[in-house]
N, C-alpha and C positions, 0 to 999 in steps of 0.2 A: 377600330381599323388599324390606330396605326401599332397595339400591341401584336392583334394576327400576323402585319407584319413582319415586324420585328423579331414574331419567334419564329416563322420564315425562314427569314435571312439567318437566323442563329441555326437553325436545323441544317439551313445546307452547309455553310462552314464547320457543321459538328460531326456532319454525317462523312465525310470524308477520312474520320480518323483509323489511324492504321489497325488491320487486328489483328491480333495474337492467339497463339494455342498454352491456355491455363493448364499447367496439368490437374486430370481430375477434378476441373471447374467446369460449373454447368457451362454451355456452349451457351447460355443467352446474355453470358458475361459482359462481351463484346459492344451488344445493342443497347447493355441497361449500362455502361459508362458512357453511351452517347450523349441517355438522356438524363444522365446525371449532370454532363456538363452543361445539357441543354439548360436544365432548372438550376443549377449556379447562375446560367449568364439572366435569363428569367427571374430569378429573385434579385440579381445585383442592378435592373434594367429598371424597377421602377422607382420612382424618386423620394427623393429623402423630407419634402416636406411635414413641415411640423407642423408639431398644434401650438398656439401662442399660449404665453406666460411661461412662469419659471418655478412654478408652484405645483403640487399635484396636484391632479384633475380630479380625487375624489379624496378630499381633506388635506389639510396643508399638510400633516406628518401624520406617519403611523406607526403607533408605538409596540415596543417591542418587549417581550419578558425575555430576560438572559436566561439562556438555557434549553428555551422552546425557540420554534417557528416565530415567525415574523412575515408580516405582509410588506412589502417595500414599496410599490407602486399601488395596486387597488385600481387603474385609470379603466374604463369601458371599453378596451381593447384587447387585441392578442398581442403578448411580448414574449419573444423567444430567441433563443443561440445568444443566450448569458454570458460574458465575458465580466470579469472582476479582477479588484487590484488591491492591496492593500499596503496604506504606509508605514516603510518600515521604521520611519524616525517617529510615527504616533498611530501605532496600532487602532486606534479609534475612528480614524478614518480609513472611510472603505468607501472604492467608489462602484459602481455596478452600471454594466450598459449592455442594456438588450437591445434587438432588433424591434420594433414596435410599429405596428397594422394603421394606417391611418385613414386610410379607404378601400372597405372589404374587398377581397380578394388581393391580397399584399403579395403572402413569398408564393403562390403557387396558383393563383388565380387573376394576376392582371391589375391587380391594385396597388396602391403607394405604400410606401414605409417611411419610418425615420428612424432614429436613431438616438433617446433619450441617452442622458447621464444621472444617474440616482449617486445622493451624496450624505452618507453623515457622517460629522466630526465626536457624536458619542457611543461610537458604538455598535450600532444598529437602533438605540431609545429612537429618532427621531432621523427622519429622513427628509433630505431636497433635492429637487428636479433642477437640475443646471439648465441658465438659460443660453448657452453654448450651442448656437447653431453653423453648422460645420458647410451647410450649404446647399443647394439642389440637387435634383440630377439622381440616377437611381445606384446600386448599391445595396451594402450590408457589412459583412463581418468585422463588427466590431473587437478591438482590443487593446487592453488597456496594460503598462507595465510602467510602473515606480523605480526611480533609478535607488540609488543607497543613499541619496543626499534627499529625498521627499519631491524630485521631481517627477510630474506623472507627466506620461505620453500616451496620445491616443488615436489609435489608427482605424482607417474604415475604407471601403470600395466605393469610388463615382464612378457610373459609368452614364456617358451619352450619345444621343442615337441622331448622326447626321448624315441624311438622305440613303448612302447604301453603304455607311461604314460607322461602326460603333467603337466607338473612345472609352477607355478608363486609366483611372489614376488610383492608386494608392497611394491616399492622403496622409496627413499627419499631422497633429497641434500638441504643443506640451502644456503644461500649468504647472505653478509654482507654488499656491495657493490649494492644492488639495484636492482642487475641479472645478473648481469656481469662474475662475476666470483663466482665458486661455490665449496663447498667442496668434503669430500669425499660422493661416495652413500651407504646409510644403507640402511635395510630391516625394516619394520615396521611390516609385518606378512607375510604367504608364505605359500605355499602348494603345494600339486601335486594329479592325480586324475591317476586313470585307472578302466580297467573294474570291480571291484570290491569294491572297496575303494579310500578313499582318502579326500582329504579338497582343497576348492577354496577359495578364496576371490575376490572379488568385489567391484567398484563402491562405492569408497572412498572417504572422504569428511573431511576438516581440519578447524582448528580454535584457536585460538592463545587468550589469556586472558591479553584483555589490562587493567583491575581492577587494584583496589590497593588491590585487597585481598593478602593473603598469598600464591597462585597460580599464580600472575602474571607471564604474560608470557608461562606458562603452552601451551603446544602442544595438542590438543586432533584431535583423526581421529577415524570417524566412517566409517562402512563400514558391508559389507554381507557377512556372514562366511557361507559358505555349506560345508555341510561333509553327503559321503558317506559311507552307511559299507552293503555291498549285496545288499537288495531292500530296502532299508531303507534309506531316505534322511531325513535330518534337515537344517532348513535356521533360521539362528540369526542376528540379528541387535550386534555390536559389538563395542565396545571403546577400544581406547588404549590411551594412553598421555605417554608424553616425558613432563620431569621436566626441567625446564631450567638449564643452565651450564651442562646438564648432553647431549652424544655425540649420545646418544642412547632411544630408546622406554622403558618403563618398559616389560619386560614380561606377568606381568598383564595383563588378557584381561575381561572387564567389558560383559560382555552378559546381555542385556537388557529385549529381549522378551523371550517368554518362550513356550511349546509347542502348546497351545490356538494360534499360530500363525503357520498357514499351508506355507504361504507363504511371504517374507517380499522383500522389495528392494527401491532402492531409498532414504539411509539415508544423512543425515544432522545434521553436529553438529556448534553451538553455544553459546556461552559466554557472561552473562550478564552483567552490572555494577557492581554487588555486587559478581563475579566470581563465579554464579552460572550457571555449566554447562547442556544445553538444547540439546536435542536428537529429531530428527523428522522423520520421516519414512513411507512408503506406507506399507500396509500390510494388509495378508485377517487373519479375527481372530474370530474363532466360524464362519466360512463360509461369515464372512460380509469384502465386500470390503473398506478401510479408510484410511484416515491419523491421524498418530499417534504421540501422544509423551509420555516423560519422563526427569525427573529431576535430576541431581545430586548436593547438598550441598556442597560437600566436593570434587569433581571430581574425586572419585572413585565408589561409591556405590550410584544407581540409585531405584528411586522410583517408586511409582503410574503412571500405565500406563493410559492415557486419550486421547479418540477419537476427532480429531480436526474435523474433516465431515465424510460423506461415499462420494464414489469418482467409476465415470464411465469413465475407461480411452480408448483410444482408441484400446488397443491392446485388450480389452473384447468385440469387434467387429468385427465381418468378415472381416471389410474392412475401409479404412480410408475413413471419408466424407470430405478432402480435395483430392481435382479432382489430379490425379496422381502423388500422393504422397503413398510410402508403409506405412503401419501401424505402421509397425514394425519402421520405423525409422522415426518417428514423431517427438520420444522426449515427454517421457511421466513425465519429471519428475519433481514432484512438489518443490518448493525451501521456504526457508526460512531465515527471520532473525530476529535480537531482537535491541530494541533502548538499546543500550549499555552505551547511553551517561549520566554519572551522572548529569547534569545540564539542562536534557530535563523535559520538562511537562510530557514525556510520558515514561518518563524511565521502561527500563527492560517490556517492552509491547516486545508481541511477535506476529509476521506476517508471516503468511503462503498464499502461492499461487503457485495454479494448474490449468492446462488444463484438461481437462474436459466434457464428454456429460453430460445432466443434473444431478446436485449436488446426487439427491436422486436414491437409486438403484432401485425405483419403478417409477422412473420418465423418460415420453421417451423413445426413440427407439434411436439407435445405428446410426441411419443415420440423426441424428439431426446436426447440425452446433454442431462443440467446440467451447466454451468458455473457458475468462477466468477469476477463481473465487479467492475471497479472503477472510480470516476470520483474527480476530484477537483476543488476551485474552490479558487484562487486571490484570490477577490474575496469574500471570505464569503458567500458562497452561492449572491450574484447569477447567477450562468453558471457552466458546467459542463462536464467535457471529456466528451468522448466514451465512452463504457463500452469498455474494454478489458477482455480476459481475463487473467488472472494466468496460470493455470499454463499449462507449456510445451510440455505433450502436445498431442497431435495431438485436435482436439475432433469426434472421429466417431465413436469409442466407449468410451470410458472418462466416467464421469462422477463430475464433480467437485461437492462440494457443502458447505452448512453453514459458511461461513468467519465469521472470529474477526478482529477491527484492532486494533494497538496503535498507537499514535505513542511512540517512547522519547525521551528527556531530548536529547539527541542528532541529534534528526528524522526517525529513520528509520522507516519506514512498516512494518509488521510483517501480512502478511496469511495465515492458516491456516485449511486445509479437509481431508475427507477424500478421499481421492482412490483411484480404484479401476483406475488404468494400469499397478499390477504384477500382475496377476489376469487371467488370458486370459478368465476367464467375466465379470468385472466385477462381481464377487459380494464378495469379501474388500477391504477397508478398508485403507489406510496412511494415517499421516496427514503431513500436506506445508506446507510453509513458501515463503514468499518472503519477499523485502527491497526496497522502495526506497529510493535513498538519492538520489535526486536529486528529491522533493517529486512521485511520484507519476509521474513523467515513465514510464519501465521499471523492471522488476523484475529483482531478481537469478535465475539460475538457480534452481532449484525445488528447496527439500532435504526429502529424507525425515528426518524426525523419530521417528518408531514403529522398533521392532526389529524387530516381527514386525504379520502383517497381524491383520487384526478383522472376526471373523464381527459383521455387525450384522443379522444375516436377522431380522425377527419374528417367523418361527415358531420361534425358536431362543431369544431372551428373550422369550417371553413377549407379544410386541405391546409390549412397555413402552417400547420406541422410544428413539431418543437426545434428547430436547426439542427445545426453540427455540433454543437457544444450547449454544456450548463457549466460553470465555474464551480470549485470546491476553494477556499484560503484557510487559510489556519494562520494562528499564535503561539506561543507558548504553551499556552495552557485551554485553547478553544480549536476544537473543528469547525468554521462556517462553510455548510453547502448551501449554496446557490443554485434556485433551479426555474425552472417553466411550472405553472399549475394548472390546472384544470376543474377543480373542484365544483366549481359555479355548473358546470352542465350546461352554460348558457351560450357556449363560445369564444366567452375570454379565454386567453390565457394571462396569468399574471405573475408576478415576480416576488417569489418567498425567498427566507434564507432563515436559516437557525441559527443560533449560537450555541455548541455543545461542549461543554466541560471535557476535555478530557480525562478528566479524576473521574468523570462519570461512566468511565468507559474503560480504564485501563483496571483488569484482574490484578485480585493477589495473588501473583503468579508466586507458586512453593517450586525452584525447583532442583532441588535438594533436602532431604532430612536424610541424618546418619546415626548413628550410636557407635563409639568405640570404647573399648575397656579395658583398663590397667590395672592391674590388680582389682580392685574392690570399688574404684573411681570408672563412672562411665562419665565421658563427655557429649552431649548431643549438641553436633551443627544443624543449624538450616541456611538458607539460601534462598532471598527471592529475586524475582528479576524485574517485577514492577508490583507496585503497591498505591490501592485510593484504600482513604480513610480510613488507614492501617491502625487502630489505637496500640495492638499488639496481641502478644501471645501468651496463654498459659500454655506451662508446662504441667502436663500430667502422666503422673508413673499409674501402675496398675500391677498387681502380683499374679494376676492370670491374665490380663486382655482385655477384662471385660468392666469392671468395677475400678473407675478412673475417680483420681483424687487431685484438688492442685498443687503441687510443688511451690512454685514460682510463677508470676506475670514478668515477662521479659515488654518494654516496651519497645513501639513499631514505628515505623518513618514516615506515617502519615499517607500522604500522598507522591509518588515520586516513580520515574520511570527509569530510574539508578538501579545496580545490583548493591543486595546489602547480603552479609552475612553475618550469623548469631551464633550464640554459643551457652551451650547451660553444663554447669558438672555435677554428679548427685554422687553420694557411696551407696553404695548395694551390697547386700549380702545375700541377696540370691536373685533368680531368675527375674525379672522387670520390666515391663515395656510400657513403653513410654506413646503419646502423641500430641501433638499440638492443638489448642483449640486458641483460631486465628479470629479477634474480637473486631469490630467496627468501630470508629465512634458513635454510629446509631443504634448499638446493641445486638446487630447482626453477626451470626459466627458462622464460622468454617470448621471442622475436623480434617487435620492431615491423618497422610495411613501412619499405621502403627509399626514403630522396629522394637526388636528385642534385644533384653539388653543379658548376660551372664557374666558373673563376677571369673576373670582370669584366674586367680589363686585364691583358691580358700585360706581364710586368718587362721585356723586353727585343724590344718589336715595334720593330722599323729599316721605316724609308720613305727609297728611294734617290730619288737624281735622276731626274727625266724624258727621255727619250732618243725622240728627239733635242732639242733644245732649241738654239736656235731651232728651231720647227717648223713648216711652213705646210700643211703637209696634216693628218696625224696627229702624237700622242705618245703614249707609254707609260710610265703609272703603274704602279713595283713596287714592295712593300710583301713583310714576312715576318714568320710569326708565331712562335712556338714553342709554341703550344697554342688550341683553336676559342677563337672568339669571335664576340663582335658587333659589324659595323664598318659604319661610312658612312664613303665618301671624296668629297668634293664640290671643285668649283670655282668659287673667288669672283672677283671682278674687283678692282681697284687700288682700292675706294672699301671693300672690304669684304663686296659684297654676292652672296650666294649666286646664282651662274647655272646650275650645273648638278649634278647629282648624277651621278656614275657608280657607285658601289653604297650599298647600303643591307641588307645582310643579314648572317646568320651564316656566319662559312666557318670551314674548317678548318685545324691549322696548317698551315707550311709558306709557302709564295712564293707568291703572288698578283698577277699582270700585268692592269692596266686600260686601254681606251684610249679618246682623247678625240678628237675630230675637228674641236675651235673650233666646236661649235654648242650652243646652250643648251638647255633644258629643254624650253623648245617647239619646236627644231630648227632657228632661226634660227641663221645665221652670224654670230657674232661681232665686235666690231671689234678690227685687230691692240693689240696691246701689252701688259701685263704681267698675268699672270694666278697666283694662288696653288691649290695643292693641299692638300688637309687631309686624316688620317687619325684618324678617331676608332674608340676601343674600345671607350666606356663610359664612363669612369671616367679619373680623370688628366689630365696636359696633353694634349693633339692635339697631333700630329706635323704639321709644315706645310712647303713646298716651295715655291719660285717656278719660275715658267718664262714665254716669252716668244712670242707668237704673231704671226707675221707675215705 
C-alpha cells in the first residue's frame, strides 16, 4: 500500500513537466521522460537495507586469474549500475559498488536495495565486502572517486517518504584506509518535493583533481537539480566542490545550463592536467536532443556551452530493440573522461561515449540496432569529431549498448559495452572491449572480455534491469571493465571484472615502410606506432618479388605504445625489393608490403665515341648500362650551353644507340663546329664526349 502510494504521489508531481517539440523526435518523447523520472524517483524510494556481516555471502574471496574475468561478489542476488574507483597511490586497490536487490522487486518492482562496497588490496586475487553501512532509507547511484593523495569518497541517493512529501539527500563518507573504514556521512545537497513545490536532486557524479594546480585535490559533483513551484518545472545541470582539508561541500552551487535547456540529465564531471574542470551532460536545448559540455578555469564559474553530437536514445522509442529487455532500464547513459595525464601525447583530450540509435536526429527509425558511438576534442571541448562507432561488427543486427571510458596513465582510451553479435537471436550478452592508442583517432580490434554469454531478459531478473552505468578503470598497462552478468539464467545478476593486458591488445602497428637510393646504397625506414611482444624484424631483399632471403634481423621494442623508427642500408647492383617479416617472441610473424628498390647510378655505364665524327649529315651516340636507369643524354655547344636533348627517360640495361642530326631543340640546323655529348644517370659525375659538325 504504502509503495502504490508513493508512486501516486510521484506520478502527479511528474506528470506536470513541461513539454517540448524534439526535432524529428518521436512525439512519445515527452511521456517516456515522465516515466523515466518516475522510475529514478521509484528505484531511489526504496531502502537501503543490508544484509549483515562483512564477508561475502557465497565464499569469503573469489579468486581471480590476471588477464581473464573474475567473479567479484557471487552473493544470490541481482547487482547492478557499477560504479568503481581505483587508487592512484596503489593501483591494487580497486573498490567497486553496485546497487544490490535485497528483497525481490528492488529498482523496478517495489522492493529494497542496498548498497555493498567490494574491496581488494591485490589486485582483483582476492576480494571483501565492506562492513560500511551508510544508512536507511531508499536510494541508489552509487559513486566512488579517489583523490591524488589515496583518499576515497563515496557518494549515494536517501530518499524518505513523510506523509505527503518526499526528502532526499545526497550523501557522502570518505576513507582513508582504501574502504575499509569510513568517516562521518555529510550532505552534499538535498531536498524534498510534494504536490506543489519543492527541489530533487539527482544522478550524481564525482571527481577529484589530481593536478598540480592550486586546486589539487579539489572534490567536485555534478548532478540534476529540479525544483518545482505549481506547474512550473526547472531541470539544471549543477556543481558543487569540497576544498580539501575542508570537512564539508561549499554552499556554492555552480548552475550550468540555463533555461534554453527544457530538459537535462545524465551529468559527468571531470578534471584535467592543468585543473581545469569539465562538465558533460545529455540534454534537449532549443527542442534538439545532444550531448553537452562546458568548462571551468578556476572550478567555480563555468563557460561556453558546446554540442558534443545530437543523440537518439532509447527511451525516445516506443520500445527497446534489444529482445526483452524494458527501455526504461537499458542504461542510457552516456560517460566520459579526459587524458589527465601530464606526460601523455594526448593530454587533456576529452572522450565522450554513448549508446545510441543512429547519431543524427534525422537519421533512422527507432527500431534500428544501438550502437555504440564515440567522439573526441582535441581543443577542450571547443569542436568535436565526428561520432564514430567502436565496435567492429557489422551494425544491422546485433546491438551494442551501455559503454563504460577509462583514459589509463599511459593515454589509452579504454571503451566497454555489452554486445549481443555472438547470439543469432540477439538475446544473450557478451561483454566487449576496445583500445585506442592513438588519442581517439581508431580502435583496436574488439575483444571479448566475458567467458560465457548473460541472460539479461527482464522477465528473467525480475525487471530489476542493469542501471545507468557499468564502470570501465585502467592502469598503465591493464584495461579493468566492470560490468552486471547474467550468466546464471536464474535471476541474479552479479558483479564480474577482468583484468586485460593491454600488450594483449595493442597491434604492431607498421606505419611507415620506404626505400631510398643513392647511388648503389638503398636505405629502408620503417615506422611503428605501437608494438606487443615485438621481438623484431627481418629484413629481406628478393631480385624479382617473390623468392625472399634474410639480410638482417633488426631488433624490436617489445611492447610499447611509443612511435619508434628503424632503419637498415644494403648496396644493390640491380633492381631489389625488399619486406619485412615482423617476428613475436611467441614465434608469430607478420609480412609488411613490399617496395622496390633500383640502383641511382650504374658503377660501370661506358659512353663510346660518336661514329662517325667528323659528321655532316648524322651521328650516333652509344652508351651501355649494366642495369635500368634513368638517363638524359643532351648536346651543348662550345660555350656550354644546352641545344639539344636526345633522350630523357628510363631504359633498360644493356647498349643503347642515339642519333643526332646537327639540329636543335627547335629543329633548327646548327652552325658547324665543336659540339659535346653528356650522359647522365642520376647521380655521380656525367659521362661527356666531344664530336665535330661540319
Amino acid at each position: 500500500m504504502k509503495y502504490i502510494l508513493t508512486t501516486a504521489i510521484l506520478l502527479s508531481i511528474i506528470a506536470s513537466t513541461n513539454s517540448y517539440a524534439q526535432q524529428e523526435v518521436n512525439p512519445a518523447w515527452e511521456e517516456t521522460i515522465r516515466e523515466r523520472l518516475n522510475h529514478i524517483l521509484e528505484e531511489k524510494y526504496h531502502s537501503h537495507r543490508r544484509d549483515e556481516g562483512g564477508a561475502l555471502e557465497k565464499g569469503a574471496a573469489a579468486q581471480a586469474q590476471i588477464g581473464v574475468e573474475t567473479l567479484v561478489s557471487g552473493v544470490e542476488r541481482k547487482e547492478s549500475e557499477i560504479h568503481a574507483a581505483i587508487n592512484p597511490t596503489d593501483t591494487a586497490n580497486i573498490v567497486i559498488a553496485p546497487i544490490q536487490e535485497v528483497v525481490a522487486g528492488g529498482s523496478m518492482g517495489g522492493g529494497e536495495l542496498a548498497l555493498p562496497l567490494y574491496i581488494t588490496t591485490d589486485f582483483g586475487a582476492t576480494w571483501t565486502k565492506s562492513s560500511f553501512e551508510p544508512g536507511g532509507g531508499g536510494g541508489g547511484d552509487p559513486v566512488l572517486a579517489f583523490d591524488a593523495d589515496g583518499t576515497l569518497y563515496f557518494s549515494w541517493l536517501k530518499l524518505d517518504f513523510q506523509g505527503f512529501e518526499l526528502s532526499i539527500a545526497m550523501n557522502f563518507a570518505s576513507s582513508t584506509d582504501g574502504g575499509f573504514t569510513w568517516g562521518p556521512v555529510g550532505t552534499i545537497d538535498q531536498g524534498s518535493m510534494n504536490f506543489q513545490s519543492g527541489k530533487m536532486v539527482d544522478k550524481q557524479w564525482m571527481a577529484c583533481d589530481h593536478s598540480n594546480s592550486p586546486r589539487r585535490n579539489t572534490l567536485y559533483t555534478a548532478y540534476v537539480l529540479m525544483e518545482l513551484a505549481g506547474m512550473s518545472q526547472q531541470f539544471a545541470i549543477a556543481v558543487k566542490r569540497k576544498l580539501p582539508g575542508n570537512a564539508a561541500f561549499e554552499s556554492q552551487i555552480a548552475t550550468i545550463t540555463d533555461a534554453s535547456f527544457s530538459q537535462v540529465q545524465f551529468p559527468s564531471v571531470n578534471v584535467d592536467a592543468d585543473g581545469r574542470v569539465h562538465v558533460f551532460w545529455w540534454g534537449v536545448r532549443n527542442g534538439v536532443s545532444g550531448l553537452w559540455h562546458s568548462m571551468s578555469t578556476d572550478g567555480s564559474t563555468y563557460g561556453a556551452i558546446h554540442k558534443i553530437a545530437d543523440t537518439r536514445f532509447p527511451e525516445q522509442g516506443q520500445q527497446s530493440t534489444v529482445p526483452s529487455h524494458l527501455p526504461q532500464r537499458l542504461g542510457v547513459m552516456p560517460q566520459f573522461d579526459v587524458d589527465a595525464n601530464a606526460d601523455s601525447e594526448f593530454k587533456n583530450n576529452l572522450y565522450a561515449t554513448w549508446n545510441a540509435n543512429p547519431p543524427s536526429p534525422s537519421a533512422g527509425t527507432y527500431s534500428d540496432p544501438f550502437n555504440v558511438y564515440f567522439a573526441y576534442s582535441s581543443d577542450l571541448g571547443a569542436t568535436w569529431s565526428a561520432p564514430q562507432r567502436v565496435a567492429d561488427a557489422p551494425d544491422t543486427t546485433a546491438n551494442q549498448f551501455h559503454p563504460s571510458i577509462s583514459v589509463s596513465p599511459s593515454g589509452a582510451v579504454i571503451v566497454t559495452w555489452y554486445d549481443g553479435r555472438d547470439h543469432a537471436q540477439n538475446e544473450q550478452m557478451h561483454y566487449y572491449t576496445a583500445v585506442s592508442f592513438n588519442g581517439g583517432t581508431s580502435f583496436s580490434p574488439n575483444v571479448r572480455v566475458s567467458e560465457a554469454s548473460s541472460n539479461m531478459h527482464s522477465d528473467v531478473q525480475g525487471s530489476f534491469g542493469i542501471g545507468d552505468y557499468d564502470r570501465a578503470l585502467s592502469t598503465a598497462h591493464y584495461a579493468i571493465p566492470i560490468w552486471s552478468d547474467g550468466r546464471g539464467n536464474d535471476g541474479d545478476l552479479n558483479v564480474y571484472a577482468a583484468f586485460v593486458p593491454l600488450e594483449s591488445i595493442i597491434p604492431v602497428e607498421l606505419s611507415a615502410f620506404t626505400a631510398h637510393v643513392s647511388g648503389n646504397i638503398v636505405t629502408l625506414r620503417w615506422t611503428t606506432e605501437t608494438e606487443t611482444n615485438n621481438a623484431g624484424f627481418e629484413v629481406q631483399p628478393s631480385p624479382d618479388g617473390e623468392a625472399f632471403s634474410t639480410a638482417a634481423f633488426i631488433k624490436g621494442r617489445g611492447t610499447t605504445v611509443l612511435r619508434n623508427d628503424y632503419s637498415y642500408q644494403d648496396e644493390i647492383d640491380d633492381v631489389t625489393f625488399y619486406r619485412l617479416k615482423q617476428i613475436d617472441f611467441d614465434g608469430s610473424f607478420e609480412f609488411s608490403p613490399t617496395v622496390r628498390s633500383v640502383p641511382a647510378l650504374p658503377s660501370d655505364a661506358s659512353l663510346e665515341q660518336n661514329y662517325p665524327n667528323p659528321f655532316s649529315a648524322s651521328t650516333s651516340v652509344t652508351f651501355t648500362l649494366d642495369r635500368d636507369a634513368e638517363i638524359t643524354l643532351t648536346i651543348h655547344d662550345a660555350l656550354g650551353r644546352k641545344v639539344r636533348t636526345l633522350a630523357s627517360e628510363r631504359v633498360e640495361r644493356g647498349k643503347h644507340t642515339y642519333t643526332w642530326d646537327g639540329t636543335s631543340d627547335e629543329g633548327k640546323t646548327l652552325p658547324p663546329g665543336m659540339y659535346m655529348y653528356t650522359l647522365r644517370t642520376g647521380t655521380g659525375t656525367p659521362l661527356t664526349g666531344k664530336m665535330t659538325f661540319e
